[in-house]
N, C-alpha and C positions, 0 to 999 in steps of 0.2 A: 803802807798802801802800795808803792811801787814794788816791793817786796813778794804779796800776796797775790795781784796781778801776773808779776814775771812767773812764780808758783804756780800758777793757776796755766799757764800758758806752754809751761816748759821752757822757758828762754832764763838766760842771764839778766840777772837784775841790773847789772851793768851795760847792757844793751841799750836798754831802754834810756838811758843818758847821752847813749852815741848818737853820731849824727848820719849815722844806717839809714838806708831808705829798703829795705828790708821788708816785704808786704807785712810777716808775720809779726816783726818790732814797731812796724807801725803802728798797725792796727791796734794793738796792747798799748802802744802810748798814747793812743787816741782815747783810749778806753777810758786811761788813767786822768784826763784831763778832764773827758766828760763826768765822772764822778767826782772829780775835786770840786767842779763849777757846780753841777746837780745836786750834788749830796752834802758839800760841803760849804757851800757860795766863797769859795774861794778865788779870788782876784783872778784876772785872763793873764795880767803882767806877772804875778809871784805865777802859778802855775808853769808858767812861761821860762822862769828864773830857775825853779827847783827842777825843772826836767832839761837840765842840759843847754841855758839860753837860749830859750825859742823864743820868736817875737810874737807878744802876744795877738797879732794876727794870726799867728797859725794856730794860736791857739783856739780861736775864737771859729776859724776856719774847721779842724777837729772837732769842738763839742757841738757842729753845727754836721757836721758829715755822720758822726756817730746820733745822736738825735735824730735825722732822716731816716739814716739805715735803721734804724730800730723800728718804726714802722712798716720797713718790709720785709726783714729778717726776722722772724721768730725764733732762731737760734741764738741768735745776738741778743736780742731780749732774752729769754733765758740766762743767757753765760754772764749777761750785766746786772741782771737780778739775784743771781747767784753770787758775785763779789760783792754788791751792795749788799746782802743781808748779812755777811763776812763782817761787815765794818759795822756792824750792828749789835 
């Protein structure tokens, strides 16, 4: 998952574990949380755990930020519907 993402992105797989605040690493970890929860109903706290302990407020924070934007971004939708169908 975070693999395909980081791929998809251009960035280090390893990035995305750091604790960068990075617009471009974020926004790809933010990605990767909203499709764990959306696609995968994957817990807020493991998601949280597996990307570098983040507390699962942020994380809950992220798949609620990436959900919004999807609504006004049609790019974003795109590029999200494009890694979902990857895991498909």
């Amino acid at each position: 998952m975070v693999k395909v993402v980081s791929d998809f992105y251009k960035i280090e797989e390893a990035a995305i574990y750091d604790k960068t605040r990075r617009k471009e690493i974020v926004r790809a970890r933010q990605i990767i949380m909203y499709i764990l929860r959306e696609e995968f109903n994957v817990s807020y706290p493991l998601i949280g755990q597996k990307l570098g302990g983040k507390d699962h407020t942020t994380v809950i924070h992220s798949y609620d930020k990436v959900k919004n934007d999807l609504k006004k971004d049609s790019t974003l939708a795109q590029e999200v519907g494009q890694l979902i169908a990857m895991f498909k």
